[in-house]
Residue frames as qw, qx, qy, qz and C-alpha x, y, z in Angstrom:
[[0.000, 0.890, 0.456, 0.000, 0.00, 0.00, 0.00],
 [0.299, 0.411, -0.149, 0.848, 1.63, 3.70, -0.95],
 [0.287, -0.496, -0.703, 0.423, 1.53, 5.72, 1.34],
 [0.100, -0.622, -0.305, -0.714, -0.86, 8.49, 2.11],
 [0.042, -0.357, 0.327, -0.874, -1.99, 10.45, 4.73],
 [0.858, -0.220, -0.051, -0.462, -5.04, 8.30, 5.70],
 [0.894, -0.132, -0.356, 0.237, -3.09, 4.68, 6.17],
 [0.613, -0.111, -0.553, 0.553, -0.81, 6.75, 8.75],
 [0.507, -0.111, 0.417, -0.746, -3.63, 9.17, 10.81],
 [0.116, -0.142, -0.976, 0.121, -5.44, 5.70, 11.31],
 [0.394, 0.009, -0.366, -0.843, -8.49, 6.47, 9.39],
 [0.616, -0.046, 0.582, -0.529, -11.59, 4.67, 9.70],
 [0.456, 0.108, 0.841, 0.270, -12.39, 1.66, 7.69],
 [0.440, 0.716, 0.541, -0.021, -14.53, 3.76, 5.90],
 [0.504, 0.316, 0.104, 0.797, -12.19, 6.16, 4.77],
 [0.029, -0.884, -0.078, -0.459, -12.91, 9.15, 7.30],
 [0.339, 0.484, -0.459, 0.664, -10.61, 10.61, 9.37],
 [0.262, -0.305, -0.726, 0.558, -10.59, 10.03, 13.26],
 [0.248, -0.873, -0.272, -0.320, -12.68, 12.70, 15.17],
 [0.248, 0.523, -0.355, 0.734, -10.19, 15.76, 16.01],
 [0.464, -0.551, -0.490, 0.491, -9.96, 15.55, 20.25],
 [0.206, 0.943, 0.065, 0.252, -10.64, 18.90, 21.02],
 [0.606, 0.316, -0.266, 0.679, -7.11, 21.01, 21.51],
 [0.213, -0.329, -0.340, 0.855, -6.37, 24.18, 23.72],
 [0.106, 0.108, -0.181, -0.972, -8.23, 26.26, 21.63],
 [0.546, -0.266, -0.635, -0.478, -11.40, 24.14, 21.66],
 [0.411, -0.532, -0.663, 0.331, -11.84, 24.33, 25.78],
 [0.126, -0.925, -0.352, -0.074, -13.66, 26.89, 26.98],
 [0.445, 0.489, -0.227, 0.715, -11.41, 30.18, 27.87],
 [0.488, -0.650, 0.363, -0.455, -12.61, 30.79, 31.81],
 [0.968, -0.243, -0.045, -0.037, -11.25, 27.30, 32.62],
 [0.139, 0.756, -0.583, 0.264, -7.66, 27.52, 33.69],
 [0.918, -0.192, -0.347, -0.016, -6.61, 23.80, 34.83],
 [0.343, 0.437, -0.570, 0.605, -2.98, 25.07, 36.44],
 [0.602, -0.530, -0.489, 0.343, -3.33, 24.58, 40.36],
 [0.059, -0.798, -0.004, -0.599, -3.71, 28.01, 42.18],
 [0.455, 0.260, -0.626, 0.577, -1.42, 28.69, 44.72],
 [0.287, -0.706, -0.527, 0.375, -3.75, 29.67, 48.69],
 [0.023, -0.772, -0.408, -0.487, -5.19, 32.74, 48.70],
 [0.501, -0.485, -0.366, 0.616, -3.14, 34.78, 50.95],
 [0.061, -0.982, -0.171, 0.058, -3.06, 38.20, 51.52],
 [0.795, 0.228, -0.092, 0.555, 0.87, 39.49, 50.13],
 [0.228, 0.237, -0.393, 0.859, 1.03, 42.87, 52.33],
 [0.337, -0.654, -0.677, 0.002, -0.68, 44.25, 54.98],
 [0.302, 0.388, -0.028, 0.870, -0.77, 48.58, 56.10],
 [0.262, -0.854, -0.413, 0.177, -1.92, 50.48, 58.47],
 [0.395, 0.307, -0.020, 0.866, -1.08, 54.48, 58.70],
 [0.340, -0.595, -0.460, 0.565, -1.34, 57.26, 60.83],
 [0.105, 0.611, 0.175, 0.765, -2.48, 61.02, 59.82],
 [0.329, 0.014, -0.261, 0.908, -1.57, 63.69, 61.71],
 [0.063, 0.863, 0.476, -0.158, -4.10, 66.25, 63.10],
 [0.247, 0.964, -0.013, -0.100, -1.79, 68.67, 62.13],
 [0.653, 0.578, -0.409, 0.268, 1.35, 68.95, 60.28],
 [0.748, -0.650, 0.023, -0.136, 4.50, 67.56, 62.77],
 [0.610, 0.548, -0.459, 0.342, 8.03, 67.97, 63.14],
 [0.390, -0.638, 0.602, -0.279, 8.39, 66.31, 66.56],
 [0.438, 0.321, -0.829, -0.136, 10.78, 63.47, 66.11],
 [0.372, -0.086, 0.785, -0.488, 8.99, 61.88, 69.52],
 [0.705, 0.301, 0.337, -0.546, 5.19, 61.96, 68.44],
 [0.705, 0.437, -0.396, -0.394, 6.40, 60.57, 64.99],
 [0.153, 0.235, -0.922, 0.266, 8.71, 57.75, 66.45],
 [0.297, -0.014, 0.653, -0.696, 5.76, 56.88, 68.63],
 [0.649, 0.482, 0.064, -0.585, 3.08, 56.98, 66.13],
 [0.565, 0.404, -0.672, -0.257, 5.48, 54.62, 64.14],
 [0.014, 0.187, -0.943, 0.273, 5.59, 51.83, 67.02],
 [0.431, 0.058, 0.777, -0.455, 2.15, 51.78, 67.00],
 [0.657, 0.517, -0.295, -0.463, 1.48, 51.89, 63.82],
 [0.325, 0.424, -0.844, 0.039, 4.38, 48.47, 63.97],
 [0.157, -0.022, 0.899, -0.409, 2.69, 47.02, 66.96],
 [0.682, 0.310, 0.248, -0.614, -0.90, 46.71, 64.86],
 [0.732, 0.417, -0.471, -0.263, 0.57, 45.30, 61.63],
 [0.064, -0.504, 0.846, -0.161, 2.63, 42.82, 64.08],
 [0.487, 0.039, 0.591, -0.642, -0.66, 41.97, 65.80],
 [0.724, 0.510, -0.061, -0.461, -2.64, 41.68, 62.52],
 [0.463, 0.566, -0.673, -0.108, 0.05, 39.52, 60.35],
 [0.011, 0.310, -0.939, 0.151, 0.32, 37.10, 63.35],
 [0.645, 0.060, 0.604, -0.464, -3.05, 36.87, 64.23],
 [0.827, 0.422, -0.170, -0.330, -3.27, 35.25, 60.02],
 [0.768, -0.388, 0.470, 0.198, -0.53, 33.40, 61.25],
 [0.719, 0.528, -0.031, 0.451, 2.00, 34.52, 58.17],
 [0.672, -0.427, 0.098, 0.597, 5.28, 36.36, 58.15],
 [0.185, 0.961, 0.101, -0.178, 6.71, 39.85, 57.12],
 [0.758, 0.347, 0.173, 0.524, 9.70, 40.00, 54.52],
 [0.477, 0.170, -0.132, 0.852, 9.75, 43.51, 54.38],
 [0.090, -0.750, -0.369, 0.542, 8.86, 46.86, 55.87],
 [0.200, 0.625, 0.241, 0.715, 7.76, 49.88, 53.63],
 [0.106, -0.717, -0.137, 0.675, 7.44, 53.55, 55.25],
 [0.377, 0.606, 0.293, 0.637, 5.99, 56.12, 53.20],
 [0.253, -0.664, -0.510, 0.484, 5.84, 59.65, 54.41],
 [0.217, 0.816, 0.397, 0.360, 3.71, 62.35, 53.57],
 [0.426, -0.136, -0.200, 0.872, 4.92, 65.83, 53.95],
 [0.161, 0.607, 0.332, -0.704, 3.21, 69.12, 54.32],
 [0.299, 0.594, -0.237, -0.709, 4.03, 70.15, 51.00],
 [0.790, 0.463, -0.210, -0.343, 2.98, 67.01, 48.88],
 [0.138, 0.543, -0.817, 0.132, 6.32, 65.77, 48.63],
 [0.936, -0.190, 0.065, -0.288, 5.87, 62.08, 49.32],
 [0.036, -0.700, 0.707, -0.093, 8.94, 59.91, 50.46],
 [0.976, -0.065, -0.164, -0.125, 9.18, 55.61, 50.19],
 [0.108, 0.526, -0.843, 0.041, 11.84, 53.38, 51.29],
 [0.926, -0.220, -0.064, -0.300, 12.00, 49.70, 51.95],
 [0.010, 0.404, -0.892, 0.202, 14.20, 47.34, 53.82],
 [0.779, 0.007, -0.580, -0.239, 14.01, 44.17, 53.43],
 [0.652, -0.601, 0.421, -0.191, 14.19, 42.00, 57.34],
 [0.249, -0.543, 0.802, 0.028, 17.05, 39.33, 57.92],
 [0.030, -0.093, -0.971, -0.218, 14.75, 36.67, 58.16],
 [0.426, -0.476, -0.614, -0.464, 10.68, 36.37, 57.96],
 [0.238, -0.121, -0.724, 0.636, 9.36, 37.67, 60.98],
 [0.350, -0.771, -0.468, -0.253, 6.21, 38.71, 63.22],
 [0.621, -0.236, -0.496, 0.559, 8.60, 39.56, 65.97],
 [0.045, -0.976, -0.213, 0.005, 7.37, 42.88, 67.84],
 [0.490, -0.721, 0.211, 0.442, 11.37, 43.72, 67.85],
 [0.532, -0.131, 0.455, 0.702, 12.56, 43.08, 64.55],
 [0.311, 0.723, 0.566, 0.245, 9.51, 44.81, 62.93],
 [0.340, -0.915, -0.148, 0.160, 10.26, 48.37, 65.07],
 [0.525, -0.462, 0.333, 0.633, 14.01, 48.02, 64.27],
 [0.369, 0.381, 0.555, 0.641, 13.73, 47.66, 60.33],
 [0.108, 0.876, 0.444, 0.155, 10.98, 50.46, 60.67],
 [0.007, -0.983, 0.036, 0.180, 12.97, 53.10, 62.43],
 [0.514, -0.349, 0.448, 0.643, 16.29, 52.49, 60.70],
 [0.203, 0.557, 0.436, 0.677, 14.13, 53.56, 57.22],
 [0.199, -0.969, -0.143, -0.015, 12.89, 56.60, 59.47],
 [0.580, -0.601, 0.205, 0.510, 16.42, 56.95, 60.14],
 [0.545, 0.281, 0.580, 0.537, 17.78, 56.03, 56.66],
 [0.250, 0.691, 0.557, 0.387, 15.60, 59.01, 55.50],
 [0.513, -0.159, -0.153, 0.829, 17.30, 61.99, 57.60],
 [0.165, -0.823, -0.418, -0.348, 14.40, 64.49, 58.24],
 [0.302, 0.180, -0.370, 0.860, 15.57, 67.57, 60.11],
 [0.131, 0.315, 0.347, -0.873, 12.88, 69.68, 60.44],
 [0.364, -0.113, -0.583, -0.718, 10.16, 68.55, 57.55],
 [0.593, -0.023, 0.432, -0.679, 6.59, 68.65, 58.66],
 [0.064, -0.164, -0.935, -0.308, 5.23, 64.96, 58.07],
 [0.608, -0.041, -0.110, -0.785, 1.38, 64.88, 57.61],
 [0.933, 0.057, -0.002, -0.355, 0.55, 61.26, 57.07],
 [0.105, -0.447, 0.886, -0.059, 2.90, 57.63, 57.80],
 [0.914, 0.096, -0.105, -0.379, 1.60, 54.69, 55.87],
 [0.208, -0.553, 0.807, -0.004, 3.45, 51.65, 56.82],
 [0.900, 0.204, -0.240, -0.301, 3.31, 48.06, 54.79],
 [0.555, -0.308, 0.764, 0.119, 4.49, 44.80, 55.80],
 [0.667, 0.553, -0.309, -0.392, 5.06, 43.48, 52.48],
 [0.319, 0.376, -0.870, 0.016, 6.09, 39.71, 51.08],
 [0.679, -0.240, 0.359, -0.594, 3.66, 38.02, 53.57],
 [0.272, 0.260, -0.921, -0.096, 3.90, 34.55, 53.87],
 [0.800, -0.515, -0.191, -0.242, 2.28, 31.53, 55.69],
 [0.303, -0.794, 0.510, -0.131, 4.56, 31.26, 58.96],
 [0.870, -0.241, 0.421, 0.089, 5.42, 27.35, 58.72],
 [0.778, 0.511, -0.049, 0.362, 7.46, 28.71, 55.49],
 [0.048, -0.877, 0.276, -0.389, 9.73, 30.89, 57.73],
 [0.395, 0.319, -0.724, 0.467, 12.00, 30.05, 60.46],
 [0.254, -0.419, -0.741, 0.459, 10.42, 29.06, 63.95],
 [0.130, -0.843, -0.244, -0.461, 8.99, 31.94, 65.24],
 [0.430, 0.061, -0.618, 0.655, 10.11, 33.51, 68.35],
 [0.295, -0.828, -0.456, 0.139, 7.72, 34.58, 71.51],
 [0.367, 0.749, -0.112, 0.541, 7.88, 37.88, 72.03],
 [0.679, -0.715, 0.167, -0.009, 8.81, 36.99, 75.80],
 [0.724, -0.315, 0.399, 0.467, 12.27, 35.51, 74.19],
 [0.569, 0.819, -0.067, -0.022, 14.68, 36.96, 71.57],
 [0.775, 0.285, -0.284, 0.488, 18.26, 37.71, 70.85],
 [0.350, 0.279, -0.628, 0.636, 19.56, 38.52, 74.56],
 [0.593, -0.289, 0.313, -0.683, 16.79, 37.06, 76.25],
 [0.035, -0.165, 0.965, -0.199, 16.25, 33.88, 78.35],
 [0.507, -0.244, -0.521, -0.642, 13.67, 32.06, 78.79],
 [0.383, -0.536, 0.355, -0.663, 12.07, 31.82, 82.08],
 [0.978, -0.103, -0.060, -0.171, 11.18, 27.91, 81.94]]
């Protein structure tokens, strides 16, 4: 038998051609078959506006720890972990300032969150500029069992545990 294009797509005895499986382009286009990774939440912000403009380094320092001690609170209670810290900060005149710093290792820890935060307050060398508004983002969020232990915040680095 020559060959032809029927005797090798394995034609039907009757000489018609298989029925065509459908391809990619023949399944519907809202169906996506890839496995979707959990539905986590990848930062998390909280920020503080000023009643009035504010160039005391206290009230702002202050206003950042608690602004750190909510997102700590929040992040652990979803039981995930904070890569980095953002700080934006608003100034009187518009002017709008970002850094980020990225933490050692994944953490909820009420100590390492506070450090990273005011070393970008630091990083960012404000003399005398009136801030208005301090949005702060834990960013990179994980789930915590990808991270290193945790650590209570009753124990850290130079602290004992009492047990």
């Amino acid at each position: 038998m020559p060959w032809t294009r029927a005797s090798c797509a394995g034609s039907s005895a009757e000489g018609r051609p298989p029925p065509e499986r459908p391809g990619p382009r023949h399944r519907p286009a809202h169906h996506d078959r890839r496995p979707s990774p959990p539905q986590s939440t990848s930062a998390s912000n909280a920020s503080n506006a000023f009643d009035v403009d504010t160039i005391d380094p206290v009230r702002v320092r202050a206003a950042l720890l608690d602004l750190v001690v909510t997102l700590a609170g929040r992040i652990r209670g979803r039981g995930q972990t904070a890569r980095t810290m953002v700080l934006t900060v608003r100034l009187a005149g518009g002017a709008r300032v970002q850094r980020t710093r990225a933490l050692p290792a994944p953490s909820t820890h009420t100590d390492d969150l506070p450090t990273a935060t005011f070393r970008i307050l630091n990083s960012m060398a404000f003399q005398r500029a009136r801030i208005r508004h301090l949005p702060l983002t834990a960013d990179g969020l994980r789930p915590a069992d990808e991270g290193p232990a945790p650590r209570s915040p009753s124990t850290g680095p130079g602290r004992t545990s009492s047990s």
